[in-house]
C-alpha positions, -999 to 999 in steps of 0.1 A, spaced: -556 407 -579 -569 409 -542 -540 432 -532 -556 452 -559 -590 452 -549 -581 460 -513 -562 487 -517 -590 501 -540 -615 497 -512 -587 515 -491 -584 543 -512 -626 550 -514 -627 542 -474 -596 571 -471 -615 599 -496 -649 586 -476 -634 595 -445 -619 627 -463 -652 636 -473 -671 631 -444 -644 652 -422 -644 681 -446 -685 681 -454 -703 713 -438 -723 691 -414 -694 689 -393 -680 722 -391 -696 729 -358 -687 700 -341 -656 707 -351 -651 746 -342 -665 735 -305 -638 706 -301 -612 734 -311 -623 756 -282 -624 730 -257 -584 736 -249 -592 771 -244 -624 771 -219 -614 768 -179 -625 738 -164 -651 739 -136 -641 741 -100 -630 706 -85 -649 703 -51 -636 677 -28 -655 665 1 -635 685 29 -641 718 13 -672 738 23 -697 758 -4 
């Protein structure tokens, strides 16, 4: 009976997670995070260099 319930509350915690990943709100967060591995990083400036 508990494994029951649990894996119930599993299943609406999965399609709640689902939901939540796939819901419009996120979709720019989301298309920025998939650009990130494409941008250049800054240039590192260490302290013996001059500007």
């Amino acid at each position: 009976m508990i494994s029951g319930i649990f894996i119930i509350l599993m299943m609406i915690l999965f399609f709640g997670v689902v939901y939540w990943a796939w819901s419009d709100r996120q979709q720019p967060t989301f298309d920025r995070m998939a650009q990130l591995p494409l941008e250049d990083d800054e240039p590192q400036i260490s302290r013996g260099d001059k500007l």
